[in-house]
C-alpha positions as CSV (number, residue, x, y, z in Angstrom):
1,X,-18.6,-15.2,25.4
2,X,-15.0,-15.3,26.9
3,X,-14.0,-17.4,23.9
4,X,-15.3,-14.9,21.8
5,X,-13.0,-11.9,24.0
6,X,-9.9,-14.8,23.4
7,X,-10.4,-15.1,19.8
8,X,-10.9,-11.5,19.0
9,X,-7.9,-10.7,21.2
10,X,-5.6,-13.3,19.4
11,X,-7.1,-11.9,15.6
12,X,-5.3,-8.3,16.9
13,X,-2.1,-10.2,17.7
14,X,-1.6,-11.7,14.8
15,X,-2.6,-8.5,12.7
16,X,-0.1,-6.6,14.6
17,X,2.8,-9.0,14.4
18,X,2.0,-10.7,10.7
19,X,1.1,-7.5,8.9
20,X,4.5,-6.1,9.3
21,X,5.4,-6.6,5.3
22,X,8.8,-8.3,6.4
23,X,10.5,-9.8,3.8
24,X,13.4,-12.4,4.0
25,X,16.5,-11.2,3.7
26,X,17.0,-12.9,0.4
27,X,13.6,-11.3,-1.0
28,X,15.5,-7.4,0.7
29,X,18.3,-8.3,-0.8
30,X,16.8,-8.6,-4.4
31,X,15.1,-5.3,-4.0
32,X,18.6,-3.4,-2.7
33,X,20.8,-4.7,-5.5
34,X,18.3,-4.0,-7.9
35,X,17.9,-0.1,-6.5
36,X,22.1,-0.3,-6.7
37,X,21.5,-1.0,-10.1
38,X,18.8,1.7,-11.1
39,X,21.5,4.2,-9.3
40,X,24.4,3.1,-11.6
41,X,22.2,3.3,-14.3
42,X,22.9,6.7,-15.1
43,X,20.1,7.6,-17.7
44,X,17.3,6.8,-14.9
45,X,19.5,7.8,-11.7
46,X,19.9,11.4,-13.4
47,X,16.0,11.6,-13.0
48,X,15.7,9.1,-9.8
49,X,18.6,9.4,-8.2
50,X,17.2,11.4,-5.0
51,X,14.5,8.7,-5.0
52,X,16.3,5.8,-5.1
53,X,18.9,6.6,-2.1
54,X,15.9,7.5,0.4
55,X,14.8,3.7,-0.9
56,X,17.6,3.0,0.5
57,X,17.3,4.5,3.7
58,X,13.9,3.6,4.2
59,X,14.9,-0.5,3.1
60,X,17.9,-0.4,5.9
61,X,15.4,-0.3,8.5
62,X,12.9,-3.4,7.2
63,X,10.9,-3.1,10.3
64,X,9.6,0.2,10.3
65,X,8.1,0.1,6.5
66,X,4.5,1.6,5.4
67,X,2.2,2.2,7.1
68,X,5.0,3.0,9.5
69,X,3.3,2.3,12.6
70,X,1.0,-0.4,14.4
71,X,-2.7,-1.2,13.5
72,X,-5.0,-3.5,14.7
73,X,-7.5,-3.3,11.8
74,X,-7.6,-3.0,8.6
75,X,-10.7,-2.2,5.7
76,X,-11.0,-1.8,2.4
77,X,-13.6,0.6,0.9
78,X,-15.2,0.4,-2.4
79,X,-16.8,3.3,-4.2
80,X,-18.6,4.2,-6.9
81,X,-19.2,7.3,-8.6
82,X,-23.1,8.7,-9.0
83,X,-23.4,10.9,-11.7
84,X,-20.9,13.1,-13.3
85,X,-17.7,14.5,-10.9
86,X,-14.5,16.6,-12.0
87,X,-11.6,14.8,-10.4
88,X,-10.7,17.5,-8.1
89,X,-13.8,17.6,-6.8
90,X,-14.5,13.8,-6.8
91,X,-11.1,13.5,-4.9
92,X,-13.0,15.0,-2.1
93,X,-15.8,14.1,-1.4
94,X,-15.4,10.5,-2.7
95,X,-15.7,8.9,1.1
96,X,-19.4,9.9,0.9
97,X,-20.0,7.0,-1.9
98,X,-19.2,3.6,-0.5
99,X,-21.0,0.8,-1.9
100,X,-18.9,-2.0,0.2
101,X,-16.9,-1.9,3.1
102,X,-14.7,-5.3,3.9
103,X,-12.2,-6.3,6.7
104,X,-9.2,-7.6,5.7
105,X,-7.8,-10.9,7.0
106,X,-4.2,-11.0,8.2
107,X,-2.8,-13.1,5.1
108,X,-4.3,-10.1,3.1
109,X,-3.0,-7.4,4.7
110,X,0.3,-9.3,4.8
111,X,0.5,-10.0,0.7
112,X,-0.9,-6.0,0.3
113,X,2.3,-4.2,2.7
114,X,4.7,-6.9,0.8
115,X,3.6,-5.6,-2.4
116,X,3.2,-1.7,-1.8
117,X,6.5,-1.8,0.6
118,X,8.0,-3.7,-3.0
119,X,9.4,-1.3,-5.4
120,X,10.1,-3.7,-8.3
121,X,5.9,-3.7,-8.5
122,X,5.8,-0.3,-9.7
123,X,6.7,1.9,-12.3
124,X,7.9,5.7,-12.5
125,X,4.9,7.4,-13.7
126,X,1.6,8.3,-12.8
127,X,-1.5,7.1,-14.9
128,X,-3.0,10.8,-15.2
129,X,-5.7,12.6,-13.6
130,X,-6.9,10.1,-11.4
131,X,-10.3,9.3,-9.7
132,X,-10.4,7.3,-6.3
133,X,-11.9,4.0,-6.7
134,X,-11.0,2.4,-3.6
135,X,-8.8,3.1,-0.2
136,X,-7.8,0.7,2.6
137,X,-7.4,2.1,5.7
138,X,-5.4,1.2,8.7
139,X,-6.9,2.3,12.2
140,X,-5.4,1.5,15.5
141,X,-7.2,1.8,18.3
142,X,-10.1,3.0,16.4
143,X,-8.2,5.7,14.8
144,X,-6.8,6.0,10.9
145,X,-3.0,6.1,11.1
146,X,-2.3,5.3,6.9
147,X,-4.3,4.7,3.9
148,X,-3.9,3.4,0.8
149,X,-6.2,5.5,-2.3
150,X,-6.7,3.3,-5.5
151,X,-7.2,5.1,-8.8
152,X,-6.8,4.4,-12.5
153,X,-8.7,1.0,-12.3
154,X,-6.4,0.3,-9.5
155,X,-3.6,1.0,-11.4
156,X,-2.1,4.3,-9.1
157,X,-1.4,4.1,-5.5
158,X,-1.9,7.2,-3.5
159,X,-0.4,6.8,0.0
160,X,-0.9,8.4,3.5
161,X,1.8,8.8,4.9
162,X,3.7,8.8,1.6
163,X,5.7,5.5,0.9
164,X,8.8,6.5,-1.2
165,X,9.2,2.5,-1.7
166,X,5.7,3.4,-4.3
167,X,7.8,5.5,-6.7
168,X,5.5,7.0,-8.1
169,X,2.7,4.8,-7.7
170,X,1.9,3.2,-10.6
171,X,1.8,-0.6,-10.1
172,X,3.7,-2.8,-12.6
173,X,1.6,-5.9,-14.0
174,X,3.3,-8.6,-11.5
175,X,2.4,-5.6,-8.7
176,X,-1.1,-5.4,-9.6
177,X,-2.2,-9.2,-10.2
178,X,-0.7,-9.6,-6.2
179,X,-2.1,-6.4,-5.5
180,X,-5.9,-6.6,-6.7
181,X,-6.1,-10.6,-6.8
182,X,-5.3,-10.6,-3.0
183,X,-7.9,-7.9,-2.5
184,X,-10.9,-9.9,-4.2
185,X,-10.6,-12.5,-2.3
């Protein structure tokens, strides 16, 4: 039993120190320069512009990226829609529908906060009117601090707290092979 409490113990450790989504500086410094360049650019800064220096602000301080504070846990849900719902209606009520409910293992957690904490995965758009297929949620201490809402087929992000490093959400193709192929494991 007390190697049970020890191994437990140690599996909250390394979630809280792994799962920080820190990148090497060579990996940060791709992302800045190519944010410098998306603000030079002045046909997508014009639109952007606001966006793109609060990346910056956010990307200065690497440690403190989404979810923006410390978890111990992390699970994805899975849900599935019975019968017919309108999207604003689906959107909430949707936590009453799970089909599967899975922890997440360090290495996955890890690969998910690189990715969503990545804005060169994502596009700026939205895919529409969207429909929650999915969320992961991080609790510490038993509590929900930040969740992740999939939608579009997993295309859109939806994030709580919101994580300007998203844009807007929608997940380039790169984004979403790391993205979803990680999560299916």
């Amino acid at each position: 039993m007390k190697q049970i409490s020890i191994f437990i113990l140690l599996y909250f450790i390394v979630i809280a120190t792994v799962c920080k989504a820190q990148f090497t500086e060579t990996e940060l410094n791709v992302i800045k320069d190519s944010i410098k360049l998306e603000i030079a650019d002045t046909s997508k800064s014009k639109w952007v512009k606001d966006e793109l220096i609060m990346m910056q602000k956010v990307l200065a301080k690497p440690d403190s990226l989404f979810p923006y504070s410390k978890f111990d846990s992390v699970i994805v849900y899975q849900y599935s829609r019975k019968g017919r719902f309108e999207p604003a209606e689906w959107n909430t009520i949707f936590r009453e529908y799970i089909v599967s409910k899975n922890r997440l293992e360090a290495t996955q957690v890890d690969t998910i906060l690189k990715v969503v904490n990545n804005p060169l995965h994502f596009y700026w758009w939205e895919c529409g009117t969207p429909f929650i297929e999915c969320s992961i949620l991080f609790f510490h201490k038993g509590k929900e601090i930040a969740t992740i809402d999939c939608a579009c087929s997993g295309e859109q992000l939806f994030f709580k707290p919101n994580n300007i490093l998203g844009r807007y959400g929608v997940l380039n193709e790169k984004g979403f092979l790391l993205f979803h192929n990680n999560l299916n494991k």
